[in-house]
C-alpha positions as YAML, in Angstrom:
chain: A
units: angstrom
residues:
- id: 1
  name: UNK
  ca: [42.78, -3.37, -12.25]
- id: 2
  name: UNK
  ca: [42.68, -6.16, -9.11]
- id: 3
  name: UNK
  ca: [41.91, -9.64, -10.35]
- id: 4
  name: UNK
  ca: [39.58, -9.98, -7.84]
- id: 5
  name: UNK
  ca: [37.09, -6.93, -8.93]
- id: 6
  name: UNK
  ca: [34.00, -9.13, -10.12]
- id: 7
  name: UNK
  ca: [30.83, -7.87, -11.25]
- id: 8
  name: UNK
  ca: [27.74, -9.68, -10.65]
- id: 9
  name: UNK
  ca: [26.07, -10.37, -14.15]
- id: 10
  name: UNK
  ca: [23.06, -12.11, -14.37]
- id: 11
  name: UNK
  ca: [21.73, -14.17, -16.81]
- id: 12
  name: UNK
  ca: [18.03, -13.04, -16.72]
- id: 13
  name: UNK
  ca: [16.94, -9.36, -16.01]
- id: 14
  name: UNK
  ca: [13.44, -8.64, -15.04]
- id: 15
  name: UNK
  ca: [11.58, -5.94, -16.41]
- id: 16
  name: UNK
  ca: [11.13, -2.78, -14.16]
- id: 17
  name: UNK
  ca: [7.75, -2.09, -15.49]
- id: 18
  name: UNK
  ca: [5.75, -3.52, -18.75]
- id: 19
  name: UNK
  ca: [6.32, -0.65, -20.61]
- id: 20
  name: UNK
  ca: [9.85, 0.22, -19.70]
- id: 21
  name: UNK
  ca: [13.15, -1.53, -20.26]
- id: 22
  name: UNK
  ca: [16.82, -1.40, -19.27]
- id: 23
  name: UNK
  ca: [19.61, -0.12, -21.20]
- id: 24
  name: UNK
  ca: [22.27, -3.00, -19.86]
- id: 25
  name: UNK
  ca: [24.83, -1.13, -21.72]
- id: 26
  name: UNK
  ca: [23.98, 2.27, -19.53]
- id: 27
  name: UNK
  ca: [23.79, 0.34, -16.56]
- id: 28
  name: UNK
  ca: [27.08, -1.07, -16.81]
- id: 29
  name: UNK
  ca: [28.69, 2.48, -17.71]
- id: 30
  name: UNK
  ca: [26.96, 3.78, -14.71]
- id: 31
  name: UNK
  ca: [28.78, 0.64, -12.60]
- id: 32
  name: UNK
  ca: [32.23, 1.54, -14.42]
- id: 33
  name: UNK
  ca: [32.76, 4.92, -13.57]
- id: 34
  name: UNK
  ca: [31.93, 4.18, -10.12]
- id: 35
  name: UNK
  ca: [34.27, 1.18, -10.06]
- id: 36
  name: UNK
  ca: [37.15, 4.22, -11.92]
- id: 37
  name: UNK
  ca: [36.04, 6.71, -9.27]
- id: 38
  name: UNK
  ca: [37.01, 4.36, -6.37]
- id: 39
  name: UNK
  ca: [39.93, 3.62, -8.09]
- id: 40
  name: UNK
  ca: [41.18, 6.70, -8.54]
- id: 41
  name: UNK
  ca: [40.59, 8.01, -5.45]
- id: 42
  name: UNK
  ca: [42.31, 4.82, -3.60]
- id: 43
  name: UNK
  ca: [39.11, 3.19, -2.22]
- id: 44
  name: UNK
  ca: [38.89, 0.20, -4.04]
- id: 45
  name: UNK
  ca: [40.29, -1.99, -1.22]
- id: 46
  name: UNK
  ca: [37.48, -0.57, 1.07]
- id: 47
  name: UNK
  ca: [34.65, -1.16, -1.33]
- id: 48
  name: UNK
  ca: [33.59, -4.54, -1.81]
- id: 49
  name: UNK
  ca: [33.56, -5.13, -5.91]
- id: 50
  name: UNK
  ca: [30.48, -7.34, -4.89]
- id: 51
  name: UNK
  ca: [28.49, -4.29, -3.43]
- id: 52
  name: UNK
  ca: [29.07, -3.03, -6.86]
- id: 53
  name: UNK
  ca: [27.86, -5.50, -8.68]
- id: 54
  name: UNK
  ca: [24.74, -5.87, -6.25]
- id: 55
  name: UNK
  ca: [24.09, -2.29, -7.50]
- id: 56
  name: UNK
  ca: [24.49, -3.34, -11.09]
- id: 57
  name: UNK
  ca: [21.59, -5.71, -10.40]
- id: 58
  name: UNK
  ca: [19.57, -3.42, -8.39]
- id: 59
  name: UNK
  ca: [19.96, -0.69, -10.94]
- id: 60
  name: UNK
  ca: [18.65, -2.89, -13.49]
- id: 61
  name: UNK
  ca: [16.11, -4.82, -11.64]
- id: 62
  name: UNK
  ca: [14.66, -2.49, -9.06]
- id: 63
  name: UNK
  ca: [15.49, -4.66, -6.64]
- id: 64
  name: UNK
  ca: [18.61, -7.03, -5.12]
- id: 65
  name: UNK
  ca: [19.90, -9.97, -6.74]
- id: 66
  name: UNK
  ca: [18.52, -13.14, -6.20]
- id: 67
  name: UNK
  ca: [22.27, -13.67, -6.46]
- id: 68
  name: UNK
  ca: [24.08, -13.54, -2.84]
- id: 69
  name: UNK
  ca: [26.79, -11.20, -2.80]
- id: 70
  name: UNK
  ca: [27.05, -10.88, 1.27]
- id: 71
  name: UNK
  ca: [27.70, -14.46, 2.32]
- id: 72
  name: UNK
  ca: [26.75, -15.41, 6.11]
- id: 73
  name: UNK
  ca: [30.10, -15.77, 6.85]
- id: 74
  name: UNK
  ca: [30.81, -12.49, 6.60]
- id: 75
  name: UNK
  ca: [28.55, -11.84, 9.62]
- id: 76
  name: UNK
  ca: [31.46, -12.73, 12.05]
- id: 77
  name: UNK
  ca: [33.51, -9.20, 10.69]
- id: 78
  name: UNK
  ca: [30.11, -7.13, 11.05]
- id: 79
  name: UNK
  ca: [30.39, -3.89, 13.19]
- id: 80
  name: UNK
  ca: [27.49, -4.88, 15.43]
- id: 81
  name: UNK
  ca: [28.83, -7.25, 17.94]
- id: 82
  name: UNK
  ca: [25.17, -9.18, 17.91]
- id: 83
  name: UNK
  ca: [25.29, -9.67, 14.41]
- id: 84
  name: UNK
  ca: [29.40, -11.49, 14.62]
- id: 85
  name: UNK
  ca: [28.27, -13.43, 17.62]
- id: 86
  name: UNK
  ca: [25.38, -14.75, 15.62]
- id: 87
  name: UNK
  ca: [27.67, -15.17, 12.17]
- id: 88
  name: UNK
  ca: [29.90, -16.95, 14.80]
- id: 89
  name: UNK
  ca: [27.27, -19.71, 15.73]
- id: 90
  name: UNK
  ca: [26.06, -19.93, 12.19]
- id: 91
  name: UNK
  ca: [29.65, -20.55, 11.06]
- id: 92
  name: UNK
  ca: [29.75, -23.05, 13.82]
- id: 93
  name: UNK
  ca: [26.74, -24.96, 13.20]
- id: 94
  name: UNK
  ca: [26.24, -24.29, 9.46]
- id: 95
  name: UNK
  ca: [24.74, -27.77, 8.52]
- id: 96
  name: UNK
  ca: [21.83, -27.43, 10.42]
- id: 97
  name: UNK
  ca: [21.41, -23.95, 9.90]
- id: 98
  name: UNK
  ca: [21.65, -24.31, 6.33]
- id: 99
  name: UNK
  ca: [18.73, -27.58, 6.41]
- id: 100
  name: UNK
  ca: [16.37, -24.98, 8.55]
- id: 101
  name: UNK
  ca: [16.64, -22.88, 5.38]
- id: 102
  name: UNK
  ca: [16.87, -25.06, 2.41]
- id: 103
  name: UNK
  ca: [13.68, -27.31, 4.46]
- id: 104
  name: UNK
  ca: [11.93, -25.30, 6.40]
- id: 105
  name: UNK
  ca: [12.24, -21.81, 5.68]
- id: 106
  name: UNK
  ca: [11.04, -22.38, 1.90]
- id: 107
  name: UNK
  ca: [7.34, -22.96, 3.26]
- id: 108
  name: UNK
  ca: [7.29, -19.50, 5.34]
- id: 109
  name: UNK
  ca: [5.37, -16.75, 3.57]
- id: 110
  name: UNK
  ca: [7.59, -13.96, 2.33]
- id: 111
  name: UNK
  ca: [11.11, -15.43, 1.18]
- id: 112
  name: UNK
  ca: [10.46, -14.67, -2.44]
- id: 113
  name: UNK
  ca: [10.11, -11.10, -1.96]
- id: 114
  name: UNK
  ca: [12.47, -10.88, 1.12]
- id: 115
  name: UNK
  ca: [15.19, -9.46, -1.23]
- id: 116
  name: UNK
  ca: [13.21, -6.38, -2.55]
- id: 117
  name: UNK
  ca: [11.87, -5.81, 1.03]
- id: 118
  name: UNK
  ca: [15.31, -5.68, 2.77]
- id: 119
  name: UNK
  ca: [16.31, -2.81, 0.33]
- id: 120
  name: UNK
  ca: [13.22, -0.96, 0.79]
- id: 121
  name: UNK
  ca: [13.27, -1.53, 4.43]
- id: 122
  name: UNK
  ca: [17.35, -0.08, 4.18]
- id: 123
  name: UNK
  ca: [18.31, -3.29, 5.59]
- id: 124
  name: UNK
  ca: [22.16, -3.66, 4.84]
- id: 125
  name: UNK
  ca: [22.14, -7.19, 4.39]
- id: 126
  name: UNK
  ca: [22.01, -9.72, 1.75]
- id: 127
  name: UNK
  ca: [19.06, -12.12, 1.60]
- id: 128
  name: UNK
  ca: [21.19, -14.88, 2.69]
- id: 129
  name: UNK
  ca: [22.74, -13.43, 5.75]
- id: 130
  name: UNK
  ca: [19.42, -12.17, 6.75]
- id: 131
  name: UNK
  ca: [17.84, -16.30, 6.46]
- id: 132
  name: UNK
  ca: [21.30, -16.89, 8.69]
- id: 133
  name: UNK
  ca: [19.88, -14.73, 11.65]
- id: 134
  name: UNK
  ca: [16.86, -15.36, 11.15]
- id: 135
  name: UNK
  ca: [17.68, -19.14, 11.55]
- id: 136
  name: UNK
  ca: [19.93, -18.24, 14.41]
- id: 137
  name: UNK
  ca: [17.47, -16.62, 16.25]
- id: 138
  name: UNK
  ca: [14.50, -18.64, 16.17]
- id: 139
  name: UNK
  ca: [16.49, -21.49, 17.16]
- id: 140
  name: UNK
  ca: [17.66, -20.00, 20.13]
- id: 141
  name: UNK
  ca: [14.26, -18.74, 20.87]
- id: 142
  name: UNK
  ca: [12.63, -21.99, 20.88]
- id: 143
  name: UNK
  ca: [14.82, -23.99, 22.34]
- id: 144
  name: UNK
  ca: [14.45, -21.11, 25.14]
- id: 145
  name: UNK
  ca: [10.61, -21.60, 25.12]
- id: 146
  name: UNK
  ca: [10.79, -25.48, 25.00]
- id: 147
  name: UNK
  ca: [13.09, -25.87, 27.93]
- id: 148
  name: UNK
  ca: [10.88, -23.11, 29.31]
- id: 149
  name: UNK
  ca: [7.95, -25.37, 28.99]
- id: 150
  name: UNK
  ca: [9.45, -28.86, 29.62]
- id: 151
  name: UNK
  ca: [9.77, -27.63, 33.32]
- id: 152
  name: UNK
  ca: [6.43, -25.80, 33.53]
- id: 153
  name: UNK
  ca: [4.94, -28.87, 32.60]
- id: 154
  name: UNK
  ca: [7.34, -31.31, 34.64]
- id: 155
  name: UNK
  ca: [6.48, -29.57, 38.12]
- id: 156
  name: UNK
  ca: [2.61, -29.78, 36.54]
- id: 157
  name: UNK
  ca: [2.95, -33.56, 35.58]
- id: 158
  name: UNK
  ca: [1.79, -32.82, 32.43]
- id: 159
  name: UNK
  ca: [2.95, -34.68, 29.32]
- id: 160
  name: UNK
  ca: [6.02, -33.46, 28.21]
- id: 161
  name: UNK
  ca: [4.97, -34.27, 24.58]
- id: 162
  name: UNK
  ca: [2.63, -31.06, 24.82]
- id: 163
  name: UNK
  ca: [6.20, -28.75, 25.89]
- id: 164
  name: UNK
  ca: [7.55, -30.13, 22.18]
- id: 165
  name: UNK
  ca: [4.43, -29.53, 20.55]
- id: 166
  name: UNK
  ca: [4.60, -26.21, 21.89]
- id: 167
  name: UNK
  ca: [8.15, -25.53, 20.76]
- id: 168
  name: UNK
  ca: [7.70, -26.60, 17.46]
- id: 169
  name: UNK
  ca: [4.59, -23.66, 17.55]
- id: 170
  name: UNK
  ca: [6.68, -21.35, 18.90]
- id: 171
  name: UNK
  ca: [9.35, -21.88, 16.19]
- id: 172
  name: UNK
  ca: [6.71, -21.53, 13.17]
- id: 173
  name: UNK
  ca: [5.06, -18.52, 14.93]
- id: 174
  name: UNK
  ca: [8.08, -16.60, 15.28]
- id: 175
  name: UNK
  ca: [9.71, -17.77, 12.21]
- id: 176
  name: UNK
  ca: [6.66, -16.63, 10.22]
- id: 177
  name: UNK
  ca: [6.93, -13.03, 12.37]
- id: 178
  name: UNK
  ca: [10.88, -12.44, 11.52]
- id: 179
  name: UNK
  ca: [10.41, -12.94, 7.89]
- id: 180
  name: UNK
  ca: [7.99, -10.47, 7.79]
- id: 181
  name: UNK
  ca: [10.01, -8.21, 9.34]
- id: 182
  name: UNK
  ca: [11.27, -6.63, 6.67]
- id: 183
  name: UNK
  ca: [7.97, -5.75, 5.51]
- id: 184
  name: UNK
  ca: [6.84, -4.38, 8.35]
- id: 185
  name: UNK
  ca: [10.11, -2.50, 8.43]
- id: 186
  name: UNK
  ca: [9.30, -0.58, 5.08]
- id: 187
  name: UNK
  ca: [5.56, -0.22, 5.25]
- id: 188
  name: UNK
  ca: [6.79, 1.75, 8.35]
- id: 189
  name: UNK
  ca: [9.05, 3.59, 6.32]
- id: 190
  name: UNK
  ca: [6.65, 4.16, 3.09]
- id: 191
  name: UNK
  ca: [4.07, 5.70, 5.52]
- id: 192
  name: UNK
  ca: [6.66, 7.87, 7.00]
- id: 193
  name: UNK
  ca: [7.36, 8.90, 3.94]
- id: 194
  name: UNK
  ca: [3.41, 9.89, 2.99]
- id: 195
  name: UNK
  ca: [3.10, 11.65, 6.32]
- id: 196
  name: UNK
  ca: [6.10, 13.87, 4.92]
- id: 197
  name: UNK
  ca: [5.46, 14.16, 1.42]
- id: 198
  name: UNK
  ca: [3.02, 16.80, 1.21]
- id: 199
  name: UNK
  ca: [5.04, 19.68, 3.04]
- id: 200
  name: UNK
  ca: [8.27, 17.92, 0.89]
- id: 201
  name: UNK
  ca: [6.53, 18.90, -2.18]
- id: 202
  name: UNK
  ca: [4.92, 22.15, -1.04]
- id: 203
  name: UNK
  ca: [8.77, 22.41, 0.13]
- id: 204
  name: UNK
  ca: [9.83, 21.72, -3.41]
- id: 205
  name: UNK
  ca: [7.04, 23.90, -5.53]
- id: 206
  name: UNK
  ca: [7.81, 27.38, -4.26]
- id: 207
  name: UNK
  ca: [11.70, 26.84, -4.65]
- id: 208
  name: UNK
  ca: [11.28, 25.54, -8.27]
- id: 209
  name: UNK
  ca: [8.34, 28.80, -8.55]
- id: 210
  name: UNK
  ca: [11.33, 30.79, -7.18]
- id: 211
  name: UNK
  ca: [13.18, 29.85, -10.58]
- id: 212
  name: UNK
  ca: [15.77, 27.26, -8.93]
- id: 213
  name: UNK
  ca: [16.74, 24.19, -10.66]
- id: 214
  name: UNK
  ca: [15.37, 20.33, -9.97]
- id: 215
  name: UNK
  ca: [18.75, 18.75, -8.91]
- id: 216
  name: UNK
  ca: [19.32, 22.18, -6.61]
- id: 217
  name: UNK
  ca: [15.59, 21.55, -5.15]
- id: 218
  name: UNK
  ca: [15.86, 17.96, -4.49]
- id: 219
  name: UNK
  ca: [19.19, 19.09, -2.86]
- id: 220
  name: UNK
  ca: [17.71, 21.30, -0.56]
- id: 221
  name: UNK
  ca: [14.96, 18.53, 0.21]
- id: 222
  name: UNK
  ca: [17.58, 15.79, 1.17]
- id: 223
  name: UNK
  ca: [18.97, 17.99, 3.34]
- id: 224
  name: UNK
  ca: [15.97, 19.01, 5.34]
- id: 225
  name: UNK
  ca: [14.18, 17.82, 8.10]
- id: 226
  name: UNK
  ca: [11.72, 15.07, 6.49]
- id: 227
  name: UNK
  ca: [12.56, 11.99, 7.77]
- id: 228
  name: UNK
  ca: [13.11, 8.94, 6.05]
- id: 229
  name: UNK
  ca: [12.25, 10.88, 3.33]
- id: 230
  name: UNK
  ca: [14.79, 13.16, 3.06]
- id: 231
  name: UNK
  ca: [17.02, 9.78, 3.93]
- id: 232
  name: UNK
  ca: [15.78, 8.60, 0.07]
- id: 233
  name: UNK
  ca: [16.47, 11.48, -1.40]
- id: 234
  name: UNK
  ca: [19.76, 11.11, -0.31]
- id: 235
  name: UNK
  ca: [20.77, 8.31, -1.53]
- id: 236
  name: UNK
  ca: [18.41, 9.64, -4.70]
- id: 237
  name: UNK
  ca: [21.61, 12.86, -4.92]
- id: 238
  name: UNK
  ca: [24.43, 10.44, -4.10]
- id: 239
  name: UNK
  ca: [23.38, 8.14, -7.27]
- id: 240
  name: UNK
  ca: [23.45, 11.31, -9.70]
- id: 241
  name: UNK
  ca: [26.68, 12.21, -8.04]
- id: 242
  name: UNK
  ca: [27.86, 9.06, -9.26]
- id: 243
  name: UNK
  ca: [26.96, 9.65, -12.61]
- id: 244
  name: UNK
  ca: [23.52, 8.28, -12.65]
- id: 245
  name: UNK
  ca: [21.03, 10.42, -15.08]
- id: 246
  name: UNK
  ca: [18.46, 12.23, -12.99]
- id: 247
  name: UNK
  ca: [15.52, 10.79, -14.14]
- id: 248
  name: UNK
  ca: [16.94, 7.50, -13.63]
- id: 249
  name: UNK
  ca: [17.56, 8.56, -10.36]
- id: 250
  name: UNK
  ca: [14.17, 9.16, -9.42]
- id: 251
  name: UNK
  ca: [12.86, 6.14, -10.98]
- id: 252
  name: UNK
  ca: [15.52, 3.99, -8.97]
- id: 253
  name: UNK
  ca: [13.84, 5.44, -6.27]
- id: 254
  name: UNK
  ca: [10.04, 4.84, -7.00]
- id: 255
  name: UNK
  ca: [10.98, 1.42, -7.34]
- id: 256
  name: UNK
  ca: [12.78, 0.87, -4.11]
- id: 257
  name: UNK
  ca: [10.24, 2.68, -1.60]
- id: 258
  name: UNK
  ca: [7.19, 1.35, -0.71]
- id: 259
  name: UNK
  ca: [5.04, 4.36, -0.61]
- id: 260
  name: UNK
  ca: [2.62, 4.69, -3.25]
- id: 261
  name: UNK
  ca: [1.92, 8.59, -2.68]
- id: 262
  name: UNK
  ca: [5.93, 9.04, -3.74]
- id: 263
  name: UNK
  ca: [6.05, 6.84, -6.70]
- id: 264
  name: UNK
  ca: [2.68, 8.81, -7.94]
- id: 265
  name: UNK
  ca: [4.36, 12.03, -7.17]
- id: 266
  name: UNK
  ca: [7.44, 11.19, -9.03]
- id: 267
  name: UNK
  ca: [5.36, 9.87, -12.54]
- id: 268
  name: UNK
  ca: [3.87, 12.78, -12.29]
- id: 269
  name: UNK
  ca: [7.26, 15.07, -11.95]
- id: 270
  name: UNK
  ca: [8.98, 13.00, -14.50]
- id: 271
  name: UNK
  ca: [5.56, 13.08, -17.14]
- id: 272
  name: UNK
  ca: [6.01, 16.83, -16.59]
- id: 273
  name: UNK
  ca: [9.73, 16.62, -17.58]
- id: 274
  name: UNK
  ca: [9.09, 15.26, -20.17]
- id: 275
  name: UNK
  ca: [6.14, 16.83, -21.25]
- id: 276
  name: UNK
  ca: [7.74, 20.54, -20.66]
- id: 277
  name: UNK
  ca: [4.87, 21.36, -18.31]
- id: 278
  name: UNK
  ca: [4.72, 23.18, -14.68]
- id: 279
  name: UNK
  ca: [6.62, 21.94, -12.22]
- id: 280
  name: UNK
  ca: [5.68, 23.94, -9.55]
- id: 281
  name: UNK
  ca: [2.49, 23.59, -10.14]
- id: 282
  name: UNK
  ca: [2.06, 19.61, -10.51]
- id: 283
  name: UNK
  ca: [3.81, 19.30, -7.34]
- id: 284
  name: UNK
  ca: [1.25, 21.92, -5.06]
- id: 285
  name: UNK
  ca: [-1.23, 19.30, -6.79]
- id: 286
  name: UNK
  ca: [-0.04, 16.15, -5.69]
- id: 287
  name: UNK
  ca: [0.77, 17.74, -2.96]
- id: 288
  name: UNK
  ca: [-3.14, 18.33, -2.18]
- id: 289
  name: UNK
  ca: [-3.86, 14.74, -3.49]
- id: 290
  name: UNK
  ca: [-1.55, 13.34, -0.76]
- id: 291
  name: UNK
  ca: [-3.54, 15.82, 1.56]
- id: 292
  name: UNK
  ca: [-6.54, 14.00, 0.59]
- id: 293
  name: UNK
  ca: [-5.46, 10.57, 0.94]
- id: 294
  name: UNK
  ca: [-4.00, 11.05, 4.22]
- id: 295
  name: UNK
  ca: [-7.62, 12.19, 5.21]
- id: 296
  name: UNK
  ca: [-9.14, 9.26, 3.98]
- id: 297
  name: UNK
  ca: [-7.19, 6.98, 5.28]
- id: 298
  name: UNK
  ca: [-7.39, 8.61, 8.90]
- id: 299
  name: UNK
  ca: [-11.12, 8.56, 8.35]
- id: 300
  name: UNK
  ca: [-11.16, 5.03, 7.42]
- id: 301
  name: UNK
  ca: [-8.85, 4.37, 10.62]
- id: 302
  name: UNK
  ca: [-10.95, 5.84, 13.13]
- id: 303
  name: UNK
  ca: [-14.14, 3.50, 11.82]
- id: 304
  name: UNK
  ca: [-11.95, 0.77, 12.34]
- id: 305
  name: UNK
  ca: [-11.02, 1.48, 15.71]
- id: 306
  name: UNK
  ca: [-14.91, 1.18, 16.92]
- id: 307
  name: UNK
  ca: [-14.57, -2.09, 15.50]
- id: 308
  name: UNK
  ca: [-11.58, -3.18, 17.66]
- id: 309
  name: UNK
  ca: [-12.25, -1.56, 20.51]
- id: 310
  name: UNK
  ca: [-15.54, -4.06, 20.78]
- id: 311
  name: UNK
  ca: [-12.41, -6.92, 20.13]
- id: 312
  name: UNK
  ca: [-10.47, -5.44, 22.92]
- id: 313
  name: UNK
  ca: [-13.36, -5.07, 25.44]
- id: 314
  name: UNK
  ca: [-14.03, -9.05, 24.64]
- id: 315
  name: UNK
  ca: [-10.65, -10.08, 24.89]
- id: 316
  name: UNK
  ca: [-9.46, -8.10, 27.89]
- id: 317
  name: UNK
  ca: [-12.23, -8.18, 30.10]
- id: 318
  name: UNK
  ca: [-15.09, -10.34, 28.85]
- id: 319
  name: UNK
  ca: [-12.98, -13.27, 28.20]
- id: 320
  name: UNK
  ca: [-11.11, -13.35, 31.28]
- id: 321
  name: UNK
  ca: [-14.19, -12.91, 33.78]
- id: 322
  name: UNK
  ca: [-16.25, -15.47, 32.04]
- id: 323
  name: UNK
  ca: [-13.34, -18.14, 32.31]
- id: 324
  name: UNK
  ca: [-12.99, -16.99, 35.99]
- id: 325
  name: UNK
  ca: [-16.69, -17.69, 36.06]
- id: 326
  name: UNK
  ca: [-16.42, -21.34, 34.96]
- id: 327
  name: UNK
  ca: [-13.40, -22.45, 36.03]
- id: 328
  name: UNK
  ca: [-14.48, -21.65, 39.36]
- id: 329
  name: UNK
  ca: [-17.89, -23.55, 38.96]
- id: 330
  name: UNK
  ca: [-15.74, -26.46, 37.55]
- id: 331
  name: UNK
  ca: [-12.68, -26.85, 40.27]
- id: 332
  name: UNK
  ca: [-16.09, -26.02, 43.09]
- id: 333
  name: UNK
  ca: [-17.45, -29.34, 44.84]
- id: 334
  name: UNK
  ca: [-20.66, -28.72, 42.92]
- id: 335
  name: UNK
  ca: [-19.33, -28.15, 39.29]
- id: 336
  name: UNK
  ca: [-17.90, -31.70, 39.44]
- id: 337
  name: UNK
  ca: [-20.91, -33.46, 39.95]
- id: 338
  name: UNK
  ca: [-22.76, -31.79, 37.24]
- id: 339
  name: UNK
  ca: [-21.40, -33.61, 33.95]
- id: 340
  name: UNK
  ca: [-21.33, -30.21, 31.70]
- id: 341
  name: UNK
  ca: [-19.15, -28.27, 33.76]
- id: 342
  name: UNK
  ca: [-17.32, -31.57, 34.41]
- id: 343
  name: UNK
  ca: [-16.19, -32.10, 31.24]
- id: 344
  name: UNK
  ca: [-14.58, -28.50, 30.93]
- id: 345
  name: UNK
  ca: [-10.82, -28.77, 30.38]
- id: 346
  name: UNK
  ca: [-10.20, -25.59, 33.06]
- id: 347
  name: UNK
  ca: [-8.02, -27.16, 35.31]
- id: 348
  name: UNK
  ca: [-5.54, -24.95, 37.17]
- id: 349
  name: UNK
  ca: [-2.83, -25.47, 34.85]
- id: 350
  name: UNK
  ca: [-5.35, -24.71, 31.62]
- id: 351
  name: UNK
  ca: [-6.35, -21.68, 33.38]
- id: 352
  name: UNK
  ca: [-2.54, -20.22, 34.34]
- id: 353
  name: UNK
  ca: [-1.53, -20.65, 30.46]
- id: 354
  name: UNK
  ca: [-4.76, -18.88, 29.39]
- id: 355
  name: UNK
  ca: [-4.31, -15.98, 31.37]
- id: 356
  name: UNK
  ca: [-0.43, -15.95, 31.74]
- id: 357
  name: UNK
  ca: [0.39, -17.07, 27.76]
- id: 358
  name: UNK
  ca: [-2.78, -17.04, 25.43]
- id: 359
  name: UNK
  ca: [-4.55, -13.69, 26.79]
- id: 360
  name: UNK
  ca: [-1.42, -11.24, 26.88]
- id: 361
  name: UNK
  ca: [-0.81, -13.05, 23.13]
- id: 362
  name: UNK
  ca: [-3.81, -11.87, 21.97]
- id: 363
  name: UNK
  ca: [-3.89, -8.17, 23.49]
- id: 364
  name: UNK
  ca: [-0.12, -7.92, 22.42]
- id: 365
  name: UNK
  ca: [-1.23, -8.91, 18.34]
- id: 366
  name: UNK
  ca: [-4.17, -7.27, 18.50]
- id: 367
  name: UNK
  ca: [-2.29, -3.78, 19.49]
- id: 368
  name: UNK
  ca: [0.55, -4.67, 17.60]
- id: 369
  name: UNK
  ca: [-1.93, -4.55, 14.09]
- id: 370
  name: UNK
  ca: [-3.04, -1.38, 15.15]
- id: 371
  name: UNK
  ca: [0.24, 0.28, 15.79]
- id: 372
  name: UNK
  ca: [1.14, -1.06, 12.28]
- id: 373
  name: UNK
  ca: [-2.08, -0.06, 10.39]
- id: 374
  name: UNK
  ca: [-2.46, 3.17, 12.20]
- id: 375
  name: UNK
  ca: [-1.64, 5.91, 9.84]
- id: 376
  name: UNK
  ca: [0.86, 9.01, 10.86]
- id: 377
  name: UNK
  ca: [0.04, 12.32, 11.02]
...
């Protein structure tokens, strides 16, 4: 056995749920044979012993471990040639990189539960590497925007203060935006997943009525067309394969995936398990309880969208005529004799970054929270 084969052990495992706990021991047996199966078969060379132990922790914890096994320097040897060029300026610039996350990054909403949303997002990156890009790219970004704006404002002879006070918003903004990424990432996935689920389980309830087994049935599921779903169960078959119990499978996957219609579904498949009841019957009924939430949550949608579309009417067409209105009263011979209209700050250059920057900013969040809210049917 290599020398360098480490596993990850940490010395503080959370609890999955109050009223469960982890068997370490099984854990680690479930860790071992993989390690034996790799070995075996010649692999170990290609499988990084710390992916292994990352498992270990995510087995045990639901989630990755808050210790880094994927450095950022392993960025430069990734197979997306973004992703080296960007471990290739991080590696070149670490120091500063690393004080924009140790300083700055702490403060942005998110970072504490950035680990657990890369994995349910099926982000293949370590929390660490992820802060490198993410440093990395907001950088770049604003010193894009600043220089952007220092020569905006130098043809305007406006203060250049403003075009670093800008940057410095532009940086928090998007900084705040790519650590919620993630997130957004496997919301999108969890309600993929509850747009699926009901014809999955329907799917699943007359092949288990039709007398064939669970690990057969989620099989045949994985290998359907369902999405992101089917994607879950996937990895859901590859963990058994690897020697993982069944029901630990399952519950692996409730806690990775964000959708709350799946980990309901699968309480109630493993109560019935254990309970020795029907199957095929408890899934046709969660089945029509996912029916029913995906009605009330389109239903709860649609009121919404009267709502916004009052927002959108304001912002995209009341907004913009009424500061045509006065910033043509206040530039006018008249308006700048009369001390009220005077004293409005719409001066060409106010007006251009209204209706170039702050207008198409607001449309563009405004749509972008209702593509992300909307639910799929």
């Amino acid at each position: 056995m290599s020398d360098n084969v480490e596993f990850i052990r940490d010395t503080s495992v959370k609890k999955i749920d109050a009223q469960q706990s982890i068997d370490m021991e099984k854990v680690d047996a479930i860790v071992t044979r993989i390690k034996e199966k790799y070995e075996k078969e010649g692999l170990l060379d290609k499988v990084e012993s710390n992916k292994l132990g990352e498992l270990r922790s995510i087995i045990a914890e639901g989630k990755r471990s808050k210790v880094e096994v994927m450095k950022p320097s392993d960025l430069k040897t990734d197979y997306n040639p973004s992703v080296r060029s960007i471990g290739n300026i991080y590696s070149s610039l670490k120091s500063f990189f690393g004080f924009i996350i140790d300083k700055l990054y702490k403060f942005v909403p998110g970072r504490n539960d950035l680990a657990y949303e890369l994995y349910s997002a099926n982000i293949s990156y370590s929390t660490a590497q992820f802060l490198a890009m993410a440093a990395v790219i907001s950088s770049f970004v604003t010193i894009f925007v600043t220089v952007l704006l220092f020569v905006l404002f130098y043809m305007f002879d406006v203060n250049l203060l403003y075009a670093l006070v800008g940057g410095v918003f532009v940086f928090v903004i998007f900084s705040i935006w790519i650590m919620q990424y993630p997130a957004s990432v496997a919301n999108a996935r969890a309600r993929e997943i509850d747009r699926q689920l009901p014809f999955a389980l329907r799917h699943m309830a007359a092949e288990l009525r039709a007398g064939i087994g669970l690990y057969r049935v989620l099989q045949s599921v994985a290998v359907a067309d369902y999405g992101v779903l089917s994607e879950e169960l996937a990895k859901t078959i590859a963990e058994v394969e690897e020697g993982t119990d069944t029901k630990d499978a399952l519950k692996n996957l409730a806690l990775r995936t964000k959708s709350f219609a799946l980990k309901n579904a699968i309480n109630h498949l493993l109560r019935a398990l254990k309970t020795g009841g029907n199957l095929s019957e408890a899934m046709n009924n969660i089945a029509d309880e996912v029916a029913f939430d995906i009605r009330m949550q389109i239903e709860t949608f649609t009121e919404k969208m009267n709502f916004f579309g009052v927002i959108y009417i304001f912002v995209g067409i009341v907004v913009p005529v009424m500061l045509a209105i006065l910033s043509g009263i206040r530039n006018a011979p008249l308006g700048t004799s009369i001390s009220f209209f005077s004293a409005l700050p719409l001066t060409p250059l106010v007006i251009t970054l209204i209706y170039v920057v702050l207008l198409p900013l607001g449309l563009f969040i405004l749509v972008y929270y209702i593509k992300s809210t909307r639910p799929l049917v």
